[in-house]
Structures are given as C-alpha cells and as structure tokens.
C-alpha positions as CSV (number, residue, x, y, z in Angstrom):
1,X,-10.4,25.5,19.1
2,X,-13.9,26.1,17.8
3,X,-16.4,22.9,17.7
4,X,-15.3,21.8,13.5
5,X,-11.6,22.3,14.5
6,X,-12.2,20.0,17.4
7,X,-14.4,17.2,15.2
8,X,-11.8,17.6,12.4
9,X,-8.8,17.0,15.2
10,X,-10.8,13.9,16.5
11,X,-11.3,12.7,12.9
12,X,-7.9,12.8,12.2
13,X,-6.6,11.3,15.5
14,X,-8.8,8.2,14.9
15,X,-7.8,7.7,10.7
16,X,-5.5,4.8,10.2
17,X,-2.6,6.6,8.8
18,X,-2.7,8.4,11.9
19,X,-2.7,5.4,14.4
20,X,0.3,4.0,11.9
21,X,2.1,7.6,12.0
22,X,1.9,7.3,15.8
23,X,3.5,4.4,16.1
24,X,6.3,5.0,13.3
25,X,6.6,8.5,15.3
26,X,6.7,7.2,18.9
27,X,7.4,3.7,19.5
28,X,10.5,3.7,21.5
29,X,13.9,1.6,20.9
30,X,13.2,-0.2,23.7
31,X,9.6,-1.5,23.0
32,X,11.4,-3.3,19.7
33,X,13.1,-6.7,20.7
34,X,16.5,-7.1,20.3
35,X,15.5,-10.9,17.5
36,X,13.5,-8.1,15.7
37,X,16.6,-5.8,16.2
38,X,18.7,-8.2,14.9
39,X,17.1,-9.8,11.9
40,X,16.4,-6.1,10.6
41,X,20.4,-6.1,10.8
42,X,20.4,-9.3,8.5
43,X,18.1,-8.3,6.1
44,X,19.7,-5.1,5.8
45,X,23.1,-6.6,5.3
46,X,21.1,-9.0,2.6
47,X,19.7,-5.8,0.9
48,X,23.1,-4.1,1.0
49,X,25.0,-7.1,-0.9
50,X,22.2,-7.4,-3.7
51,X,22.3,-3.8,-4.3
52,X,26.1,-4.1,-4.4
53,X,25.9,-7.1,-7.3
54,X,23.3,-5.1,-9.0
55,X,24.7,-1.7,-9.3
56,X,26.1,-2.7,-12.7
57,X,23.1,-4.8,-13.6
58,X,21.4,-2.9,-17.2
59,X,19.7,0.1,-16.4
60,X,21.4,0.7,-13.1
61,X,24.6,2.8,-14.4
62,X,22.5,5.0,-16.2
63,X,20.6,6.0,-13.6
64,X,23.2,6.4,-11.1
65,X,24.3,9.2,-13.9
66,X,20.9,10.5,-14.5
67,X,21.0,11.3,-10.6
68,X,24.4,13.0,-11.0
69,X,23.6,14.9,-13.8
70,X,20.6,16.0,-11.4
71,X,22.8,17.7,-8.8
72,X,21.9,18.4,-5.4
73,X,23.5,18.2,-2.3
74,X,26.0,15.7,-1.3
75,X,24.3,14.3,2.3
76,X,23.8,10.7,1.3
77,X,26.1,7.5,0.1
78,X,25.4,5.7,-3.4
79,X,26.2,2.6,-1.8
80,X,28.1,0.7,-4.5
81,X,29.4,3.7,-6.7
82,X,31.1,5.6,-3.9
83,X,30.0,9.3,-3.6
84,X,27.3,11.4,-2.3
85,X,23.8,12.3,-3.7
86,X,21.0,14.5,-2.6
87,X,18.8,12.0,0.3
88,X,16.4,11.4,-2.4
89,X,18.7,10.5,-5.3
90,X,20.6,8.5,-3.1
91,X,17.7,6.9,-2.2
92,X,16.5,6.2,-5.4
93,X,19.3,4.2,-7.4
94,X,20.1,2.2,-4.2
95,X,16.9,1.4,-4.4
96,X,16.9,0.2,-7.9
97,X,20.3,-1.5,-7.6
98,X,18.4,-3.3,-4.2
99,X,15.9,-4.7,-6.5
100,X,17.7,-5.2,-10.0
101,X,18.9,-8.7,-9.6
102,X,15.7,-9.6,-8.3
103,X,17.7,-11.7,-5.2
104,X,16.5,-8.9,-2.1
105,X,14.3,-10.4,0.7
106,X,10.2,-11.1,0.3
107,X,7.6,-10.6,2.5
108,X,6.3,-13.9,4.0
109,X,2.0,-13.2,3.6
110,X,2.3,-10.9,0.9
111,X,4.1,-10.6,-2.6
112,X,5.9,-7.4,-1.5
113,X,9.5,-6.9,-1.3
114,X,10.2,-4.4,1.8
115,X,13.7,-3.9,2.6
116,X,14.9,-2.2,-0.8
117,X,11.9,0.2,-0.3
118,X,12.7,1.1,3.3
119,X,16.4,0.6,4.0
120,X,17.5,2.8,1.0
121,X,15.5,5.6,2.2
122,X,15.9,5.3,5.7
123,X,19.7,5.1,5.2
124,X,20.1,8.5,3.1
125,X,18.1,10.6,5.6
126,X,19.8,8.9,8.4
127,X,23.3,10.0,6.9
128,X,21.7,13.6,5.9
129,X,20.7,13.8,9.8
130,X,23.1,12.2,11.4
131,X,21.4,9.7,13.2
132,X,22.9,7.4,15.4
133,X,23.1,4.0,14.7
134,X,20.1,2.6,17.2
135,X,17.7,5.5,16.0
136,X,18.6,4.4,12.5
137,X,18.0,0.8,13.1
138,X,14.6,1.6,15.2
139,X,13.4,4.0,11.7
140,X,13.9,0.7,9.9
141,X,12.0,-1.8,12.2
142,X,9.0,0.3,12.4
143,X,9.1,1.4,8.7
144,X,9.2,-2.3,7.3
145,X,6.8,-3.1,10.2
146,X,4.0,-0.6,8.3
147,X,4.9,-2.1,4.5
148,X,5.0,-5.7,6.3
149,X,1.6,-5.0,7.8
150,X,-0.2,-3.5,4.7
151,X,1.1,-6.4,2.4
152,X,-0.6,-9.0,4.6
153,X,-3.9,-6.7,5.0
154,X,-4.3,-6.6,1.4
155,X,-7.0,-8.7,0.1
156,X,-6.8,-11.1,-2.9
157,X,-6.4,-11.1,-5.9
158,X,-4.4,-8.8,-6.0
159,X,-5.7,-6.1,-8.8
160,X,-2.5,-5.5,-10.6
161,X,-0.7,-2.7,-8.5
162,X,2.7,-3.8,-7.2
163,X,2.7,-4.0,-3.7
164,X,6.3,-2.8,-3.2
165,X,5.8,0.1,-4.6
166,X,2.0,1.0,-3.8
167,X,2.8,-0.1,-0.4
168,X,6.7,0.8,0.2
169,X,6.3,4.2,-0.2
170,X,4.4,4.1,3.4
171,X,7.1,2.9,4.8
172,X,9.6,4.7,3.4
173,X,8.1,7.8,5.0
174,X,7.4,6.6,8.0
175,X,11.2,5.8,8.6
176,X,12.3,9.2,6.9
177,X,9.9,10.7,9.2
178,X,11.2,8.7,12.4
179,X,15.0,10.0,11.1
180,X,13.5,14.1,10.6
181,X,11.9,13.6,14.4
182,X,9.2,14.5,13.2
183,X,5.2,14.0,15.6
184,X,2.8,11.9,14.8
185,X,0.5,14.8,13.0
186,X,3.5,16.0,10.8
187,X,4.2,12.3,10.1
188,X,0.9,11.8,9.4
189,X,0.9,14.2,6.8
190,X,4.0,12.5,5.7
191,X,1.8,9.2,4.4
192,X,-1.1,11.2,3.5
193,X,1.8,12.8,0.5
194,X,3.3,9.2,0.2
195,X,-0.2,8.0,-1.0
196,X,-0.8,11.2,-3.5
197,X,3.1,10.0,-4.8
198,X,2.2,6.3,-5.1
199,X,1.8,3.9,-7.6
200,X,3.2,1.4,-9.8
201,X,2.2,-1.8,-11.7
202,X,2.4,-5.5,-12.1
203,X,3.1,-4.7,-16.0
204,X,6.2,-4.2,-15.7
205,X,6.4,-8.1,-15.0
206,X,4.7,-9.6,-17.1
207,X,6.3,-7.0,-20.2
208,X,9.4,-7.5,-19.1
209,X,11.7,-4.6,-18.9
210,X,13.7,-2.5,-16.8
211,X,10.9,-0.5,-15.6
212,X,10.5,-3.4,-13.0
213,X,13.6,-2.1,-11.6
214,X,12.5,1.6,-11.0
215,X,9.4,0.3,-8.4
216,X,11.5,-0.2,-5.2
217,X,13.6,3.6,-6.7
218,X,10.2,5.7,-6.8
219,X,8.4,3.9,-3.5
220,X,12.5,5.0,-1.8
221,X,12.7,8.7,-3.5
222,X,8.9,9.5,-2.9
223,X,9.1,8.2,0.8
224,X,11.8,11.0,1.0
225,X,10.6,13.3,-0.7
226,X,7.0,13.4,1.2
227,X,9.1,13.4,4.6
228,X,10.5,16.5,3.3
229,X,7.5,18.3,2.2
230,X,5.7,17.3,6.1
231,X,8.4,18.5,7.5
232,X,8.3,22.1,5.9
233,X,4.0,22.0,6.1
234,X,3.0,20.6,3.6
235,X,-0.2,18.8,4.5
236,X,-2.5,15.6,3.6
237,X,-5.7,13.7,3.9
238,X,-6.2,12.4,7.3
239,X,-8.1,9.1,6.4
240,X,-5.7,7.6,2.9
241,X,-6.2,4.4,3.7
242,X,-10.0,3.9,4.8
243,X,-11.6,6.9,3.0
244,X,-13.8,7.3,0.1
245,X,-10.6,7.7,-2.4
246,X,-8.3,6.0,-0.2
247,X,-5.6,3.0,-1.0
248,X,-8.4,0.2,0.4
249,X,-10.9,2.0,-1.9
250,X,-9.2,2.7,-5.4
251,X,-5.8,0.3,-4.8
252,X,-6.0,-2.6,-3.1
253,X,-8.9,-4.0,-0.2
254,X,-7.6,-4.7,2.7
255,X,-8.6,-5.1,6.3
256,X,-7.8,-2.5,8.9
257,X,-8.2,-4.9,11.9
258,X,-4.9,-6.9,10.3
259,X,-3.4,-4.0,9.4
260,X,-3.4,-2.5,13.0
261,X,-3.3,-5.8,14.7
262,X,-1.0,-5.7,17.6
263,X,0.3,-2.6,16.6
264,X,3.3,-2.3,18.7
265,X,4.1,-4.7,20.3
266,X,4.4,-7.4,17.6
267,X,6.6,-6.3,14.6
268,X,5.8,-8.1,11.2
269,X,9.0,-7.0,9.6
270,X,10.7,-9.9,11.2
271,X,9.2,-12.9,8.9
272,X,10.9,-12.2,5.7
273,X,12.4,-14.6,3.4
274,X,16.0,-14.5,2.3
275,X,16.0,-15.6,-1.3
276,X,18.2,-18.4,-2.3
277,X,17.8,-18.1,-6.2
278,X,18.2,-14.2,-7.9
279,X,15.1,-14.6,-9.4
280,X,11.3,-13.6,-9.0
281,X,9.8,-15.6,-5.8
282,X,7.1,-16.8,-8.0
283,X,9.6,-19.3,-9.5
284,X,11.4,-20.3,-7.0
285,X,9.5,-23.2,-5.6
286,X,10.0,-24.6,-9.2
287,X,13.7,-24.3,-9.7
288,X,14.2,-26.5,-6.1
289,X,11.8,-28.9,-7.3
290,X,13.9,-29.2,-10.7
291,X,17.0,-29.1,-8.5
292,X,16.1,-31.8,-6.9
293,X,15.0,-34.2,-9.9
294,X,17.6,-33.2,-11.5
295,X,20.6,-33.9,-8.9
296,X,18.4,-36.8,-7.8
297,X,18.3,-38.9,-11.2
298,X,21.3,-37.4,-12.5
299,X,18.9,-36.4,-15.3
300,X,20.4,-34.9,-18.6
301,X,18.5,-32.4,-20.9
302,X,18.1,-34.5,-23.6
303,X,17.0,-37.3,-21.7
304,X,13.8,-35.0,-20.4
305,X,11.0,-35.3,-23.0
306,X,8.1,-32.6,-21.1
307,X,8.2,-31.2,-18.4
308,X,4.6,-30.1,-16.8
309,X,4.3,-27.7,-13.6
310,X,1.2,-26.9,-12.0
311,X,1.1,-23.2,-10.2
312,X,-1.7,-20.6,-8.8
313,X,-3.4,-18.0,-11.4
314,X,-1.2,-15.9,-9.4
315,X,2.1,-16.9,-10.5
316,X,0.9,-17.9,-13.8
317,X,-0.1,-14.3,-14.6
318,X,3.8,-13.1,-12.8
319,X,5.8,-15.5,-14.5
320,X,3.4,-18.0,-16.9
321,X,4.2,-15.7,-20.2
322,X,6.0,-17.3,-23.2
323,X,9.4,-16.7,-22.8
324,X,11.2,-13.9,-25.0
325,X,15.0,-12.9,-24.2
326,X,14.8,-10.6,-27.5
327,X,14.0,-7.5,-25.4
328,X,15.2,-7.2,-22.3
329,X,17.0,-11.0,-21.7
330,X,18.2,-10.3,-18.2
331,X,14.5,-9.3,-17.1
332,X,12.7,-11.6,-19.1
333,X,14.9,-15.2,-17.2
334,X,14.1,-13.6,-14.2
335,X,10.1,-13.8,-14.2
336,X,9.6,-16.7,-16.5
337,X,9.1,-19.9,-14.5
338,X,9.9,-21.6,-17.9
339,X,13.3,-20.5,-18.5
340,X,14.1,-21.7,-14.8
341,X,12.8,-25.3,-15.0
342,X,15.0,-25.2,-18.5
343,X,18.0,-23.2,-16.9
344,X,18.4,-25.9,-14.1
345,X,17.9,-29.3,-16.6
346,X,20.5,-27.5,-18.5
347,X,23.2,-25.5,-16.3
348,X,22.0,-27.7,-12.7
349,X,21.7,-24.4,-10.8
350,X,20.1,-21.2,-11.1
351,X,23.1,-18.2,-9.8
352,X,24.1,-15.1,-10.5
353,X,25.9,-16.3,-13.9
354,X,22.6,-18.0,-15.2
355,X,20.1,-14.7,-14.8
356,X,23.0,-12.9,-17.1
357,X,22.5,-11.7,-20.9
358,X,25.0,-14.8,-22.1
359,X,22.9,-17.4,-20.3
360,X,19.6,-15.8,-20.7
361,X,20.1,-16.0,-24.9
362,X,21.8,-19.3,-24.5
363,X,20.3,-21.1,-27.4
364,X,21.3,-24.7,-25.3
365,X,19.0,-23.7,-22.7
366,X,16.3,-22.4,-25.1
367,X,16.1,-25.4,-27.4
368,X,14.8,-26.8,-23.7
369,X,12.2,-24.0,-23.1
370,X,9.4,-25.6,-25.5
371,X,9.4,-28.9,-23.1
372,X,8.2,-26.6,-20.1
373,X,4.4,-26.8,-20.1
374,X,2.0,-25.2,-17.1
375,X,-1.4,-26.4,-15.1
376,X,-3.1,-23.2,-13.5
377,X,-5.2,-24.7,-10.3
378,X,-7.6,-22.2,-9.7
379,X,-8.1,-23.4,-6.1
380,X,-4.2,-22.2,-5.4
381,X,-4.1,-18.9,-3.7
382,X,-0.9,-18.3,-3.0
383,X,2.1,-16.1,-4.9
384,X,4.4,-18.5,-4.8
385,X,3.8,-22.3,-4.0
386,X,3.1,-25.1,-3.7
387,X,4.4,-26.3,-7.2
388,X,3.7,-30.1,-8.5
389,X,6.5,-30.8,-11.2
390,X,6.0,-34.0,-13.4
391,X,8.6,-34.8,-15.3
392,X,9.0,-37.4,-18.5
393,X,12.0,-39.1,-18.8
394,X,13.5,-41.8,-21.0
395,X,15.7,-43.5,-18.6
396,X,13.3,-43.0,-15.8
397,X,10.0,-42.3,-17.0
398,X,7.0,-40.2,-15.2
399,X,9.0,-38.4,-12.2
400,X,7.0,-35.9,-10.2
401,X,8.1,-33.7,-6.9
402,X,5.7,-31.2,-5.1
403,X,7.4,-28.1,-3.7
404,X,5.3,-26.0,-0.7
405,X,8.2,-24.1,0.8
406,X,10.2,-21.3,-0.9
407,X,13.7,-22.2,0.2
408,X,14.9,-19.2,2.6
409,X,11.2,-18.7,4.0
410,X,10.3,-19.6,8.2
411,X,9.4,-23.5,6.8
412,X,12.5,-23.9,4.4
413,X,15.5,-21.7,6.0
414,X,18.9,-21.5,4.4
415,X,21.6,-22.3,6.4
416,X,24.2,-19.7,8.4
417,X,26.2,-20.9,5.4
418,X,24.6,-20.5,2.8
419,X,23.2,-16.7,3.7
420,X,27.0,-15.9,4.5
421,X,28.3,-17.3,1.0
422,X,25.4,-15.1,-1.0
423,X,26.5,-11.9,0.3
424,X,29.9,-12.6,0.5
425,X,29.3,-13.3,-3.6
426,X,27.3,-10.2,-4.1
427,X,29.6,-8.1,-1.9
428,X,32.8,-8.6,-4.3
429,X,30.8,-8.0,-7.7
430,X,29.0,-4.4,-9.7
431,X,30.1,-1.2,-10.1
432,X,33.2,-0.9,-7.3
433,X,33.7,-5.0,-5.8
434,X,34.5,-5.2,-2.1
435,X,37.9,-6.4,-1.0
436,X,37.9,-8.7,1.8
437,X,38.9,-6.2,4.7
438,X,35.8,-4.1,3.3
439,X,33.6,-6.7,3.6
440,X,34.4,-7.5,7.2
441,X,34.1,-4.1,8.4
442,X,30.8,-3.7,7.0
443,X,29.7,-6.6,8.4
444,X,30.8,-5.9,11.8
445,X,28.9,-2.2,11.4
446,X,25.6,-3.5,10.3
447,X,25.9,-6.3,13.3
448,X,26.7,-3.3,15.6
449,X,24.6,-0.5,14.4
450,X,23.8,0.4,18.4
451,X,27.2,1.4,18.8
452,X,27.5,3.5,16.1
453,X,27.4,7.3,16.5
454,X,26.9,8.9,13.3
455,X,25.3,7.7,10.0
456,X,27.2,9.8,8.5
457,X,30.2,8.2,8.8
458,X,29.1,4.4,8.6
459,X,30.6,4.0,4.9
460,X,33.8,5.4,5.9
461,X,36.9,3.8,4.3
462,X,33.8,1.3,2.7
463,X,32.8,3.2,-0.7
C-alpha cells in the first residue's frame, strides 16, 4: 500500500459512518443484553400489529399492487397480504403499512419513528438469507440502536427534514448489512449509499396527504437496496456524516460525541414509546389531558364554550394547521391537535374508529373544531409536551390540566394490559385479519426469536 492508500485507509477507518458500520458489522449477540433483547421483541411485535391494521388504511392497497405489478423475486413476506415480494418491495409496503395509522412506536429524545424503518427491512433480508432468529433479532438491536442514536444527536430546531426517513435509512442498512455478513468497510459503504438515497420532508405533515406514509417505505427499500449495491462493490464516501457535504452539514447538526457515545455497550434502541392513541405524538399529550377533563367533569360538548392549549413551535408547526378533512380526512385527524381535543369532547376517546374517513368528516365533531384555540411558548423545546389545556365550561367554568408525559413513554407507561389489548386489536383488522390461533403463534415466535432457525419460515401457517 503506497503512502495515499495508507492516509486514505486511516481517513476512512476514523469517519463516523465507519466507527457506526463497525459496530452494526461486529458487535456480537452476546454484548446486547437480553432487557435490550427483549424489548426489541416488543416493539417489534408493536410494529408488526400496526402494520397489520394498516395494510388496508388508503394508499396502502395500492401500493402493495404497485409492488406486484413490479415483479421480482419471491424471497420476502408482505406481512399482512400474504405472499412474497422482492427484499426491497417487501420492505417497502410493510413499511408503509408500519407507519399508515400513525400508532408505531417513537423515539424517546428525538421525533423519529425507528422500528417501521428498521424492522421492515431487516425482516425481508433476513427471510431472503435465511437468518436465524438470534442474528435477526441482533441486525435489529444494532440497526435501531444507529437511527436511535442519530435522532438524539440531532440538534434543534429541527430544519424540516423528517428524521425517520433522513435518519432510518442508516439504520436500515446497517441491519441489511448485519443480515448480508457483510465487514465493517463493505458496510461502510453501505451508509455512505444510504445517505446519497436519503431524504424526505416534514411537508408531508403539515400538507397532509398520503405522502406521509411513503417516509418509513423509502428509508426501508433504500436501506435494502444500498446493502445490495455494498455488497456487489459499489462504493461511498467515507466521512457522510461529518464531511463537508455530509448529513450534519446539509441535513441536520448534530453532535458526534452523542452520536458515538457509549457505542456498544449502551443500546439506545431500548427507550421507545409505545403509543397509546393512533395518532401523531405531537398530539398526544393533548388528547390525555382532554381525556381526563372530560371523564373527570363528565363534560358534554355543548357544555365546552373554548377550549385553549398551549404547545412548543414545534408541535405547532406538526400539528398547529387549520384543520381540513376535504383532502385527505384520514391524514389530516391524524396531525391536527385540533381535531383531537374536539374528537375526545365529542366521541370520549380517540381509537382506531375515530382516525377513520366517517369520523374524521363527522360534521358533530367539526361543529366542535372552531372552540380549539392554540398558545405557542416559544421557551418549549420539546416535540411533544408538556401541554397546558384550559378549558371553559358552563356548568363548571375555567378548568385547566397540564400534561408533561406522553402516555406509553419511560414516565407514563401503559400497562401489560393495555399494550396486549392494542395489538390484539390491530392484529384481527386490514387486508387478511388474524384469527386467534394466528395470533398466538406469532406471539410466541416474536417472544422466542433465539430459537428460531430460519427466517424464512417464521410466517409459516401465519400469512
């Protein structure tokens, strides 16, 4: 190796995306502890039963066609339709069925939703390989562990890219990667294609539409697809993260001492939220807060004169927008912070059954809507609390709750309940509902993954 071959080598040895390939490339099963082990297995059977209830959610059946009509080869399961797809097809509508109801897991420092980025990849190359079960489930830790990590790295405000795709697609690859065997230089090269492949914006929330759906599909696919092209030579930028045209510089600033802090040894990916409410995370502080007035007082709609909420510029600018279901409704209840405070006064819950077309257009819930008014507190930082509700009442008059905790995060948890009757819901709803017996046997697979042999068969007698 002459002396530029040897700088370049050192260069590259030293760039971020290489220390983060290194560790999505070698960190063995072992190092990864079996809580971390285990709440991946929950969030994956949380991400599994969303993208089950969403697989007939608008937009989601078309694509699932488009992706047919596409061809390929048969390696990898369309979770909820039943069949097989090309790796990065399959990857791509499960991952927009993961994110369509809006109900998938958040990340706890950062507005990024990981699992339906990384599981839906991870899952289709770890059918198309053959995986086992524990080197699946280790592709997953460390792959969420690297979208966990740059989502609370990134500095705020955030500019307007959305971090599950912009930042997904990293980990993505580095699970597809991990699944291909591939080193820590080809896996390099891996995120150094992710980054060229990503993208995606926060305009897709506030312009509602099912665009906002296809963020989680592209970060998936793209992780894929850049595995694929590492693995056959394609190369990359060493330095996509720190360098002169790299994410920190044109994306999103971040700091690389949080991003590689305790690289290894403590695995971010374990602090997610499980969402209680199938709606953006921005509102769900408000719709307990309502929940509680509401169920407190016994309050009835008409008895509310005005409602006022005070949020952060963040979820303001997320959810703050006048609301208009004339487009598309489902979209447009699920990231307006309005139609939630009116949903709950109205309906006393916010389900499955309130974030659909009927109740989205339901004229008794938007004669309610014009009562909701917002307080931005520009000393609020945060994406998605705390939230002051005051209310006005005619029975009760000036009633006022502050919400800090999204219900389902560390500070709030749901209970074994609770989590078990969500996905037992989600499971039995879209595009092919699972029966009982189906239900229980994926279950016990996800809770067992170490003991299972082949990927390939883990939807066996399932879909």
């Amino acid at each position: 190796m002459n002396d530029m071959s040897r700088v370049a080598a050192e260069q590259e040895a030293v760039s971020i995306s290489h220390r983060l390939a290194s560790h999505a490339a070698t960190t063995p099963y072992a190092a990864i502890p079996a809580d971390v082990r285990n709440t991946a297995k929950l969030y994956m059977l949380d991400t599994l039963a969303v993208a089950w209830a969403g697989s007939d959610a608008p937009g989601c059946p078309e694509a699932h066609a488009l992706q047919i009509d596409e061809g390929g080869r048969a390696d990898s399961t369309a979770w909820a339709y039943g069949g097989k797809l090309s790796a990065s097809s399959a990857a791509f509508i499960n991952g927009m069925s993961s994110s369509a109801l809006d109900y998938d897991s958040l990340g706890r420092d950062a507005p990024v939703h990981v699992n339906i980025a990384v599981l839906p990849a991870a899952l289709a190359v770890a059918e198309k390989e053959h995986a086992s079960g524990a080197d699946f489930l280790a592709a997953l830790v460390v792959g969420s562990d690297i979208v966990c990590r740059l989502g609370a790295a990134a500095k705020h405000p955030p500019r307007g890219f959305h971090y599950t795709a912009a930042f997904g697609i990293f980990g993505a690859a580095a699970a597809a990667a991990r699944l291909m065997r591939l080193d820590a230089v080809t896996t390099r090269h891996a995120l150094g294609l992710a980054f060229i492949q990503a993208g995606g914006t926060q305009q897709a929330n506030i312009e509602p539409s099912l665009a906002k759906r296809l963020l989680s599909a592209f970060a998936a696919r793209s992780g894929v697809y850049a595995a694929l092209l590492a693995q056959r030579g394609i190369t990359a930028p060493a330095h996509v993260i720190e360098g002169e045209f790299g994410l920190y510089k044109l994306y999103q600033d971040g700091s690389p001492e949080r991003l590689l802090d305790a690289l290894g040894s403590r695995f971010d990916s374990a602090a997610l939220s499980i969402k209680q409410f199938p709606s953006c995370g921005c509102n769900h502080t408000t719709i307990a807060g309502m929940l509680d007035l509401v169920r407190k007082y016994d309050l009835q709609p008409d008895d509310v004169e005005a409602i006022d909420i005070t949020v952060s510029p963040y979820m303001d600018r997320i959810v703050g927008m006048a609301y208009d279901p004339s487009g598309d409704a489902q979209v447009a209840a699920q990231f307006s912070i309005r139609y939630s405070a009116a949903c709950v006064l109205v309906r006393r819950r916010l389900g499955l059954a309130e974030i659909q077309e009927a109740a989205a257009r339901d004229p008794e819930i938007n004669r309610h809507i014009g009562k909701v008014t917002l307080q931005i507190d520009p000393t609020l930082t945060s994406s998605r609390g705390p939230v002051v509700i005051r209310l006005r009442s005619k029975r009760h008059g000036e009633l006022s709750t502050t919400v800090a905790h999204v219900p389902g995060s560390r500070e709030a948890p749901l209970t074994e309940a609770q989590v078990n009757e969500k996905f037992d819901e989600c499971f039995r709803l879209g595009a092919r509902p699972l029966n009982s017996g189906q239900i229980a046997t994926l279950n016990s697979r996800v809770r067992s993954l170490e003991q299972v042999p082949d990927m390939a068969s883990f939807f066996s007698g399932i879909c």
